[in-house]
VEXDREN-2710 file (C-alpha; in Angstrom, 1 decimal):
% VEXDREN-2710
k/r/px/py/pz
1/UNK/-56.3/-34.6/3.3
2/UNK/-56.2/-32.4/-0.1
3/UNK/-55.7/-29.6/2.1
4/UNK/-52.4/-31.2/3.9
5/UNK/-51.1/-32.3/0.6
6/UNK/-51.5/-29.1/-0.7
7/UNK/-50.0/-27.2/2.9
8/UNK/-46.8/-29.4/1.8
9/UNK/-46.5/-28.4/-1.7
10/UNK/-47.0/-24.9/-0.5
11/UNK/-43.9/-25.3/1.8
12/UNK/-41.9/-26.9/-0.2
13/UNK/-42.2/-24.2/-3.2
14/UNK/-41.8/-21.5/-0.8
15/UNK/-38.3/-22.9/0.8
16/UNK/-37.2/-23.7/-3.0
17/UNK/-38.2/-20.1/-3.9
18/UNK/-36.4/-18.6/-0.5
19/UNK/-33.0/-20.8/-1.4
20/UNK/-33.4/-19.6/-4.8
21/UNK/-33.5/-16.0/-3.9
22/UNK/-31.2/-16.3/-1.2
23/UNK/-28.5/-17.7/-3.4
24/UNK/-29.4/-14.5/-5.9
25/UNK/-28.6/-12.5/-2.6
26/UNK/-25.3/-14.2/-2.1
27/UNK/-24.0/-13.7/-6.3
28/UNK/-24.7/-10.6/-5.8
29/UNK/-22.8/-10.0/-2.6
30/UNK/-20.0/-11.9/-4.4
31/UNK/-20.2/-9.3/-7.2
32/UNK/-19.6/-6.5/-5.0
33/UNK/-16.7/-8.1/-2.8
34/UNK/-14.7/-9.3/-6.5
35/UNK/-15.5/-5.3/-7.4
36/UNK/-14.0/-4.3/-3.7
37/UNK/-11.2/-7.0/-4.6
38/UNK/-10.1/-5.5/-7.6
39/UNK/-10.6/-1.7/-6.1
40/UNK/-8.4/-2.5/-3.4
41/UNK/-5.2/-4.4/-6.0
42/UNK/-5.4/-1.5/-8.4
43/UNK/-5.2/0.5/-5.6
44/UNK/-2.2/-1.2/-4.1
45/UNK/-0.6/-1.9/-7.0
46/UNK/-1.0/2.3/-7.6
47/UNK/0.3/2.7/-4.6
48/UNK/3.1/0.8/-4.4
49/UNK/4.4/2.9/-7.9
50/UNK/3.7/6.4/-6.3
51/UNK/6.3/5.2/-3.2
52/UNK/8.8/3.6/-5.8
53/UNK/8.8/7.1/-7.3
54/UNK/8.3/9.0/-4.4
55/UNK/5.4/10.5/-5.8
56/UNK/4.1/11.8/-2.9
57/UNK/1.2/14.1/-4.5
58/UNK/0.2/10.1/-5.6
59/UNK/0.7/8.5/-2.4
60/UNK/-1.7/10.9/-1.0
61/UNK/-4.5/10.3/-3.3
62/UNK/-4.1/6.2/-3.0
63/UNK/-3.9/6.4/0.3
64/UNK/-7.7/7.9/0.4
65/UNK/-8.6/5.9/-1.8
66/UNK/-7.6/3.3/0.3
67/UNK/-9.6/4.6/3.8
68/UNK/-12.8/4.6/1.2
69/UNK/-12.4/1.0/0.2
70/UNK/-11.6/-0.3/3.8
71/UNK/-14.3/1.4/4.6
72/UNK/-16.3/-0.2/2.5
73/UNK/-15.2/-3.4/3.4
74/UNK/-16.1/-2.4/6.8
75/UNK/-19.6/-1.6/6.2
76/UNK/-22.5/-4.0/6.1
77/UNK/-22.4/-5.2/2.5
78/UNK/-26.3/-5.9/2.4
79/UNK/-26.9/-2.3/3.3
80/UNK/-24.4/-1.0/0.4
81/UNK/-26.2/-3.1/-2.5
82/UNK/-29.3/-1.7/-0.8
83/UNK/-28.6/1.7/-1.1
84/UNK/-27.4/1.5/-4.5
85/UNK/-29.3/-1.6/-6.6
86/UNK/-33.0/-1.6/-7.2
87/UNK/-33.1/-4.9/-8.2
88/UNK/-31.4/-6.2/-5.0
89/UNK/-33.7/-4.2/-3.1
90/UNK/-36.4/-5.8/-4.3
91/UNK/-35.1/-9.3/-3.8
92/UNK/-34.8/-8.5/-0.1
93/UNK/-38.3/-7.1/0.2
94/UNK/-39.7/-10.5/-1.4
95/UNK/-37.3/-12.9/0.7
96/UNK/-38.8/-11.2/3.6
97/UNK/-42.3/-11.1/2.4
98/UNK/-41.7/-14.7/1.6
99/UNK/-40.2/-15.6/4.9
100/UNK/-42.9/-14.2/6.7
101/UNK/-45.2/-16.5/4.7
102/UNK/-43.4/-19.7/5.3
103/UNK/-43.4/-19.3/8.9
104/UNK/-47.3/-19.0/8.5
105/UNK/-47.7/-21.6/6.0
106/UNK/-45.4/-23.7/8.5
107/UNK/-47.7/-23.5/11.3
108/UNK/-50.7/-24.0/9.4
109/UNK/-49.0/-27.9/8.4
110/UNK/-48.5/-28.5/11.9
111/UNK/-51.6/-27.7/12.5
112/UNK/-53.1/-30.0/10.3
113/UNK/-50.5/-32.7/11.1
114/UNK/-51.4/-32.6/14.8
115/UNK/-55.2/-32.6/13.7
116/UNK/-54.3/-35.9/11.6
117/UNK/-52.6/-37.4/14.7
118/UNK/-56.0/-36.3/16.9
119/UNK/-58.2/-38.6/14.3
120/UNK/-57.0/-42.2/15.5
121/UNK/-60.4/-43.6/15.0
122/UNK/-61.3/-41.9/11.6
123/UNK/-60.9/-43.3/8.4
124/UNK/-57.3/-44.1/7.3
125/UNK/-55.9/-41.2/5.2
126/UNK/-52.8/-42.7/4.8
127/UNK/-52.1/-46.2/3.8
128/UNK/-48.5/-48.2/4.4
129/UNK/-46.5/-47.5/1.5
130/UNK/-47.4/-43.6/1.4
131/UNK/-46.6/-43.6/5.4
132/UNK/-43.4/-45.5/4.4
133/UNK/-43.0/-43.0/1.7
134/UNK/-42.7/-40.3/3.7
135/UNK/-40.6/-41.8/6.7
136/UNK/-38.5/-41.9/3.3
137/UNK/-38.4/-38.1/2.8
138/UNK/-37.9/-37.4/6.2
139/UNK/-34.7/-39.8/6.3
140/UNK/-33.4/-38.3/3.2
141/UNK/-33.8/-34.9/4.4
142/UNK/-32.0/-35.7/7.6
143/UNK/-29.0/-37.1/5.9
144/UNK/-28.7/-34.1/4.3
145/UNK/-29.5/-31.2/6.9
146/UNK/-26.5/-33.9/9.0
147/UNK/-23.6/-32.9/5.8
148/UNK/-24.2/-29.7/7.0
149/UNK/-22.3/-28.0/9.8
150/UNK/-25.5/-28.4/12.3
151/UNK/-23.9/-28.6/15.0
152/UNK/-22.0/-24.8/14.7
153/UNK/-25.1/-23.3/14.0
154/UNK/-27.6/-25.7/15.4
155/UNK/-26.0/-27.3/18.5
156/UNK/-28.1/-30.3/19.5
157/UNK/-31.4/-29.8/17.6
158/UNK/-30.2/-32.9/14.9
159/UNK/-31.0/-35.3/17.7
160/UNK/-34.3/-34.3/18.5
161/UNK/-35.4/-34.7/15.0
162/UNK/-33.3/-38.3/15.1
163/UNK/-35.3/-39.1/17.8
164/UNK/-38.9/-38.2/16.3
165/UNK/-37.9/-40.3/13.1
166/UNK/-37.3/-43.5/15.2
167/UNK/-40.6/-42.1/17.1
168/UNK/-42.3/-42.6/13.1
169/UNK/-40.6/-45.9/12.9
170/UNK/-42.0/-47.8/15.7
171/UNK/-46.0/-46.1/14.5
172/UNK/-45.1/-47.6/11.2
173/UNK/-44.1/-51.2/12.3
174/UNK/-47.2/-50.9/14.7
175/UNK/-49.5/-50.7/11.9
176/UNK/-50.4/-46.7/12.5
177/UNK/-49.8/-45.5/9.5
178/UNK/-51.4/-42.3/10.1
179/UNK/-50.0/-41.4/13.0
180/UNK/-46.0/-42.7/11.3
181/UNK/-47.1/-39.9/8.4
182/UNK/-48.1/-37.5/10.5
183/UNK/-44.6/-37.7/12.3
184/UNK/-42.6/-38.2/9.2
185/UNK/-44.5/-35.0/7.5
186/UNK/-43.6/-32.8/10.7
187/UNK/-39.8/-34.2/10.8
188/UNK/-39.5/-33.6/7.2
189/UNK/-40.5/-29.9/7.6
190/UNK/-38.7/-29.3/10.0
191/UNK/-35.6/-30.5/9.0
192/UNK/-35.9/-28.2/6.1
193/UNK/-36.6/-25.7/8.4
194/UNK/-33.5/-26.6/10.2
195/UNK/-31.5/-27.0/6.9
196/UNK/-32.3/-23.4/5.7
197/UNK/-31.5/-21.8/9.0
198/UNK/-28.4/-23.7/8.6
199/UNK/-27.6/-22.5/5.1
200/UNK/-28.1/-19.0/6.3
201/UNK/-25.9/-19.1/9.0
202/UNK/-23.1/-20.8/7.0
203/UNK/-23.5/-17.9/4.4
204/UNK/-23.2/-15.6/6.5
205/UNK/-20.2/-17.1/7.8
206/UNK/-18.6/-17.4/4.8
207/UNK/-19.2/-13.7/4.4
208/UNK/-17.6/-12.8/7.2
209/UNK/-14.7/-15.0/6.5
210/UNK/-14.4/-13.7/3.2
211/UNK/-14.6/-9.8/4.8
212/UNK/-11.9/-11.1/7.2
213/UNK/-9.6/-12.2/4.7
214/UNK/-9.8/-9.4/2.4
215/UNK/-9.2/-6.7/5.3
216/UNK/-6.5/-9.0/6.4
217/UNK/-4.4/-9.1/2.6
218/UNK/-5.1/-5.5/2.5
219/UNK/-2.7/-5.0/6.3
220/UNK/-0.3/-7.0/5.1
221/UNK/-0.2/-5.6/1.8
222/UNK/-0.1/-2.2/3.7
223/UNK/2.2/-3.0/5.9
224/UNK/4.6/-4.5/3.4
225/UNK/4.9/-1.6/1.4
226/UNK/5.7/0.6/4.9
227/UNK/8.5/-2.3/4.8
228/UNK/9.6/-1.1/1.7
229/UNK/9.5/2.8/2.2
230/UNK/11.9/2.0/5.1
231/UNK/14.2/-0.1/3.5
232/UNK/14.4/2.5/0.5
233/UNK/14.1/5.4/2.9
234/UNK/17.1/4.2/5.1
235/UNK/19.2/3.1/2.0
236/UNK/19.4/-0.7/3.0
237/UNK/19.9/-3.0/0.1
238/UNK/19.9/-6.6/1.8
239/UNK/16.9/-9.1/1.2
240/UNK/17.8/-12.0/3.5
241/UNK/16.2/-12.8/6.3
242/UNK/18.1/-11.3/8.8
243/UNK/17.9/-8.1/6.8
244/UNK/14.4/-8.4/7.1
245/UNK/14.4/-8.7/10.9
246/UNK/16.7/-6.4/11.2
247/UNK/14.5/-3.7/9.2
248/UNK/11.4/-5.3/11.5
249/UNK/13.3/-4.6/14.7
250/UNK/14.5/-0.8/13.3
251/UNK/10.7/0.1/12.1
252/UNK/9.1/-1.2/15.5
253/UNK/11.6/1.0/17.5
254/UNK/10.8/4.1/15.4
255/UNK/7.2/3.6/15.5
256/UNK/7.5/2.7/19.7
257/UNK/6.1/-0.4/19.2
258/UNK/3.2/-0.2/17.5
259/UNK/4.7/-2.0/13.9
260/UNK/5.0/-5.1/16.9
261/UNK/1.0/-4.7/18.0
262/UNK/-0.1/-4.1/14.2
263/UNK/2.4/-7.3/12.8
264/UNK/1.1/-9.5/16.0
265/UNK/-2.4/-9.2/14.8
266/UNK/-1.9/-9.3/11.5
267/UNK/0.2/-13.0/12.1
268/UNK/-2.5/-14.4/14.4
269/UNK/-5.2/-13.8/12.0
270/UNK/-3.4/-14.9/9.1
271/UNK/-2.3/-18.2/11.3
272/UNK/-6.2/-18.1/11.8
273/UNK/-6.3/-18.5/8.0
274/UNK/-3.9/-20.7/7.1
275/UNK/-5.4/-23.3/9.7
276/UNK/-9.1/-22.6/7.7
277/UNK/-7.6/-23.1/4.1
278/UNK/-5.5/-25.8/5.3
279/UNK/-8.5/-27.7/7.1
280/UNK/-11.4/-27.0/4.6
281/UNK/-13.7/-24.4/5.0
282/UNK/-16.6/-27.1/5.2
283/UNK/-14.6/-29.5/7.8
284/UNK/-13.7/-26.6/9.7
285/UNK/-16.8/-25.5/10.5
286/UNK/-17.6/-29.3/11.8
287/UNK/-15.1/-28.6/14.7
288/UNK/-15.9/-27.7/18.2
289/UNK/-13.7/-24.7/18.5
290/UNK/-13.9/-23.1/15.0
291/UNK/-14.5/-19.5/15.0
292/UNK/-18.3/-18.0/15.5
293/UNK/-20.0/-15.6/12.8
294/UNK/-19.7/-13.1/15.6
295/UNK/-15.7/-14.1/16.4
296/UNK/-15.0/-13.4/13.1
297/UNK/-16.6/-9.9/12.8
298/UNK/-14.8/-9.0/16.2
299/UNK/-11.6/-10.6/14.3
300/UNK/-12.2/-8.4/11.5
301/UNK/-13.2/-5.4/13.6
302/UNK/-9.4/-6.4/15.6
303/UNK/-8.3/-5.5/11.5
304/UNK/-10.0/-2.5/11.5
305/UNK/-8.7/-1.0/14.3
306/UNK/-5.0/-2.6/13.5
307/UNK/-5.5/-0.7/10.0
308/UNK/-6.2/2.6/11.5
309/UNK/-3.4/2.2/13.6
310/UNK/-1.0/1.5/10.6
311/UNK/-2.4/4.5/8.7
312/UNK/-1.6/6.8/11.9
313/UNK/1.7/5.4/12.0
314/UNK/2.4/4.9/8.3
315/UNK/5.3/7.7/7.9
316/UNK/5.6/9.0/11.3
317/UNK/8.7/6.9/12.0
318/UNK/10.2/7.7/9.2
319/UNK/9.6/11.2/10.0
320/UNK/11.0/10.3/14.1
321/UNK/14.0/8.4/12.4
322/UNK/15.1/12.1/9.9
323/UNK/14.4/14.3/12.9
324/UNK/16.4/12.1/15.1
325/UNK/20.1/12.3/12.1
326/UNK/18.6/15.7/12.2
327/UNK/19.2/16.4/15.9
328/UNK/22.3/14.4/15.6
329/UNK/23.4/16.9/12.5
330/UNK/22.8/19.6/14.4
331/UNK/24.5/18.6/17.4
332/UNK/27.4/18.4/15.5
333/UNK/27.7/21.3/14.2
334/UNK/27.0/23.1/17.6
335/UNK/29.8/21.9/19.5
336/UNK/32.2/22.3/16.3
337/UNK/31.2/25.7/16.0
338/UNK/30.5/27.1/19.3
339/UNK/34.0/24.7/20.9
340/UNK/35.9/26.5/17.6
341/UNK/34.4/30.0/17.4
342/UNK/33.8/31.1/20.3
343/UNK/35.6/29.1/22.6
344/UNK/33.3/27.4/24.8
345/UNK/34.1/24.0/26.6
346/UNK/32.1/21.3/25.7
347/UNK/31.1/19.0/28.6
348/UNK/30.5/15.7/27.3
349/UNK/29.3/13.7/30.3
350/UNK/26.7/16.0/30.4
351/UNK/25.5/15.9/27.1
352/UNK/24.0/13.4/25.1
353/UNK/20.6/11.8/24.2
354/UNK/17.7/11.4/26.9
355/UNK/18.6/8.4/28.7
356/UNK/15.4/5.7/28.5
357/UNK/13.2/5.7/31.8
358/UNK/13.0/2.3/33.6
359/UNK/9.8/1.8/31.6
360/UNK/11.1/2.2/28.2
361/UNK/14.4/0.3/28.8
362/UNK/12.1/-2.5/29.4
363/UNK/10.1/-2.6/26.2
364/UNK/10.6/-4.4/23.9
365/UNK/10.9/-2.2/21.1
366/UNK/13.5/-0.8/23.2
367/UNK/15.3/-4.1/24.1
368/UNK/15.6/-5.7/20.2
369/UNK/16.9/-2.2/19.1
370/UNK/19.7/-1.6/21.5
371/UNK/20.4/-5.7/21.3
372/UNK/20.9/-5.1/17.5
373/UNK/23.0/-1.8/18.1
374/UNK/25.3/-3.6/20.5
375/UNK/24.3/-1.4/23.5
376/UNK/24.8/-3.9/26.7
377/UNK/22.8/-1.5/28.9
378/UNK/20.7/1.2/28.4
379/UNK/22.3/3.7/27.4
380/UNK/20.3/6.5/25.2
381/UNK/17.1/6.7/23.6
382/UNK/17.7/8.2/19.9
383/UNK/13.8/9.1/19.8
384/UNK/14.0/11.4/22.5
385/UNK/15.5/15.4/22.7
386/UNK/19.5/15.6/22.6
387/UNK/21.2/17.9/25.2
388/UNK/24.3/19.8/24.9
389/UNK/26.0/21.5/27.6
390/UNK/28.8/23.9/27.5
391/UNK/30.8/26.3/29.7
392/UNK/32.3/29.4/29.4
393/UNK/35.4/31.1/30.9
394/UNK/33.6/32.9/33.8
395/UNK/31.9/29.4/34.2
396/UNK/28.2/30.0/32.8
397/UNK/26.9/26.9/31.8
398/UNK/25.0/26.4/28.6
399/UNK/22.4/24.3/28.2
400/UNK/21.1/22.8/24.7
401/UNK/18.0/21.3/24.0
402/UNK/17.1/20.0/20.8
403/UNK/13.6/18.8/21.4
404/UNK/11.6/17.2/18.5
405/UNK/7.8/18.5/18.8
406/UNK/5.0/15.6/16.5
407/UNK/2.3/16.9/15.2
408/UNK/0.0/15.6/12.7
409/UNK/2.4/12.8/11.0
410/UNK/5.0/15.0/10.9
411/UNK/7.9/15.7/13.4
412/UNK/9.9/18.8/14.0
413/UNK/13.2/20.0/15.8
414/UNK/13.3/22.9/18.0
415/UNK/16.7/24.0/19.9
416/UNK/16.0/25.5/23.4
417/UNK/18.8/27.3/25.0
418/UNK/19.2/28.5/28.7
419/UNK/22.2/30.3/30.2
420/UNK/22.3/29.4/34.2
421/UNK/24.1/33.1/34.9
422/UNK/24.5/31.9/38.7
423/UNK/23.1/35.4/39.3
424/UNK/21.7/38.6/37.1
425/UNK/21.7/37.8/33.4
426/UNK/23.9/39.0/31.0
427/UNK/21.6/40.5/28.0
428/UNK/23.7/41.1/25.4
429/UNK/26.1/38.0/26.2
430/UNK/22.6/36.0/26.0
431/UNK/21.8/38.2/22.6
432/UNK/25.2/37.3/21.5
433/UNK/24.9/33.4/22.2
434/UNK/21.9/33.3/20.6
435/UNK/22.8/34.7/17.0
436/UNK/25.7/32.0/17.6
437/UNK/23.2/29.3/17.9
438/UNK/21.3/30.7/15.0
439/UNK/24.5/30.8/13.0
440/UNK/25.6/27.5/13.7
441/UNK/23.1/25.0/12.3
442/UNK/22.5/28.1/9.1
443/UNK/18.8/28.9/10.4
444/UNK/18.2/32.9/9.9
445/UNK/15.5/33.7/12.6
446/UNK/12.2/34.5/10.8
447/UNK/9.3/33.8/13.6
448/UNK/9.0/30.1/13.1
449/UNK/10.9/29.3/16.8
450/UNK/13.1/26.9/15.8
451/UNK/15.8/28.4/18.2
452/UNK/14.1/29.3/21.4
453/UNK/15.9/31.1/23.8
454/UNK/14.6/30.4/27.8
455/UNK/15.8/33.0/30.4
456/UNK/13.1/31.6/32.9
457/UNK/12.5/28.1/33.4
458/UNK/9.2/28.7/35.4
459/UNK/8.2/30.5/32.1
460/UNK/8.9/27.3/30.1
461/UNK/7.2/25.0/32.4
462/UNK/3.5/26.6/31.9
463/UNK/4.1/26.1/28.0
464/UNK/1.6/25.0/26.1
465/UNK/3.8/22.7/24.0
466/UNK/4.7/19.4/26.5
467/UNK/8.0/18.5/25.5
468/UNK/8.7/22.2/26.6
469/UNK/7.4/21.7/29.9
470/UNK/9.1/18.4/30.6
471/UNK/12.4/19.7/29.1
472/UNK/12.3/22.3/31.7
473/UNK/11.7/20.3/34.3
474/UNK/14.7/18.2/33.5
475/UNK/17.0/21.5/32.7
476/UNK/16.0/22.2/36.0
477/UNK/17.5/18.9/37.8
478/UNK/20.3/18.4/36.3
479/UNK/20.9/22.0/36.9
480/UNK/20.5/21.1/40.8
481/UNK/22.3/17.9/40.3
482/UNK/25.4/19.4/39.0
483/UNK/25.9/22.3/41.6
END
């Protein structure tokens, strides 16, 4: 009997020393998610002063400082303070140690517990009010392991243990006091069993949750401040609401929708949140459909991904958006100077912006834009190469591209020009038209191909560069279209 007593005292030291160091684990975690916390504000906060002051040397450096953190974040938090803290190396080799231990010490108690049960006709160990005693324990341990979220991370094993505790009961009012002990001491240990698994689970929960939140403050705290290099890049002073969607619906059609995927997953997740801080952490875990441990890590992954995204696009429509005025600049200054200088005719049903393809019409980055801009129908898509087309007096038509070329985060303009002849080409007339060109938008040639001129189209559609290859195939048709 000394030797079950003293199996019990055993476990229960052990499961007070493996909470104890458990919750060490878990301040110490906390420490290192408050340091990420504050990491990632400063950083903002940096951040958001370097665009203010279009500090772009600044930007830069925030901005990797920024991957590091949310990298960090992303990262298994146990392995960081593993790598780099001694002391909470150590705890983690003794919780395991200790773990290991408890599961042995475990089975030795219900070992001896189903040995007391065996002994029916031996002495009595255990007399009423100790059996009664103990039923005691087990009760109270049940009505505690039942406050906690069993059912999330212990579907259906409260019962079981519900069941055995009646089972103790009925030995008890049948005089068995040995036998109700016996069943109360093997309830009792393993709801504490139960309970700690539970506690485990719901830390690591909360862990993830926490992750999850912080990755999801640091999008939206991202992707307001891409709100805000718009606004101050595009000159817009409103701060109304429709200002805002109107700034919403410009930066989703200059990043081709992907401001709509990033801002759709940010919203869900944060709707995810609200409906957590709104419930209760601890009541929302009680409910049938709250998020798993592993839900919320894919959630969180869904923020990692979301985040790269941003990062890729932080900029680039900015950067589509100048290139496009650009374009427009420049065509302006073509047709006044080659209509005025050198007397071409300008043939405006030809020319204008690439008109969307069936696909891109439909989208709806596409749709909210041209809804905003007035456009009943599609009409032309500002993202895409503008064409030019003139004529001269022996009927030679000229054909203007200005194509914008991305490459990485940054877009470019090139100008490709073609002269359909109808027959031999005309050299120095092509020469000629090309210093023209040149002339016109104020570029001196120096190598970098910004004006590009094409005397063969077959040439251009082997290019390397795609938009060259797909503007030549277009040149092409509406070459054939228009004979």
């Amino acid at each position: 009997m000394s030797d079950l007593r003293s199996l019990e005292r055993e476990v229960s030291n052990l499961q007070s020393q493996l909470r104890q160091q458990k919750s060490e684990a878990e301040r110490a975690r906390q420490r290192l998610l408050e340091e990420n916390r504050r990491n990632l504000n400063n950083c903002r906060e940096e951040m958001r002063r370097a665009i203010e002051q279009h500090d772009r040397q600044a930007q830069q450096k925030y901005e990797a400082l920024l991957r590091q953190y949310e990298q960090s974040l992303s990262a298994d938090v146990s392995e960081q303070l593993a790598r780099t803290d001694a002391d909470y190396r150590r705890l983690v080799e003794e919780t395991r140690r200790n773990e290991a231990l408890l599961a042995q010490k475990n089975a030795e108690l219900e070992q001896a517990v189903e040995e007391l049960r065996r002994q029916a006709d031996s002495r009595e160990q255990f007399g009423r009010s100790e059996a009664e005693a103990r039923l005691r324990n087990a009760v109270r341990v049940f009505r505690e392991v039942e406050a906690k979220p069993h059912e999330k991370f212990r579907p259906r094993r409260l019962s079981l243990y519900y069941q055995t505790i009646g089972d103790g009961r009925q030995l008890y009012a049948s005089g068995l006091y040995d036998a109700a002990a016996a069943v109360a001491i093997s309830a009792k240990t393993g709801l504490e069993r139960l309970g700690y698994d539970i506690d485990d689970e719901a830390a690591q929960w909360h862990w993830q949750y926490e992750l999850l939140t912080m990755k999801l403050t640091q999008l939206r705290g991202e992707m307001a401040s891409e709100l805000n290099a718009w606004q101050t890049f595009t000159g817009q002073t409103g701060s109304g609401e429709k200002e805002k969607k109107k700034r919403q619906i410009e930066i989703n059609f200059w990043s081709r929708g992907e401001w709509a995927h990033i801002k759709q997953i940010a919203d869900r997740l944060q709707s995810l949140a609200d409906t957590i801080e709104q419930t209760g952490r601890a009541a929302y875990l009680r409910q049938d459909d709250s998020a798993s441990i592993d839900q919320l890590r894919q959630y969180g992954e869904e923020l990692d991904a979301a985040a790269g995204r941003l990062a890729v696009m932080r900029g680039l429509e900015r950067e589509r958006y100048a290139a496009s005025c650009h374009r427009a600049e420049w065509g302006e200054q073509l047709i006044d100077f080659l209509c005025d200088e050198i007397n071409l005719d300008w043939l405006e049903p030809l020319s204008g912006f690439q008109r969307p393809t069936q696909e891109t019409a439909a989208a709806k980055d596409y749709r909210d834009y041209a809804t905003m801009r007035g456009m009943t129908q599609p009409q032309e898509d500002e993202r895409e190469w503008l064409r030019l087309v003139f004529q001269n007096a022996t009927g030679s038509r000229i054909y203007l591209y200005l194509v914008p070329i991305e490459a990485h985060g940054r877009v470019e303009n090139r100008i490709i020009l073609h002269i359909d002849y109808g027959g031999a080409e005309q050299e120095s007339y092509s020469r000629e038209l090309y210093a023209h060109v040149c002339e016109a938008i104020g570029w001196q040639e120096d190598g970098s191909g910004i004006v590009n001129y094409a005397a063969d189209l077959d040439e251009l559609k082997t290019s390397a560069v795609q938009p060259y290859r797909e503007t030549a195939k277009e040149m092409e048709q509406i070459k054939n279209d228009s004979r």
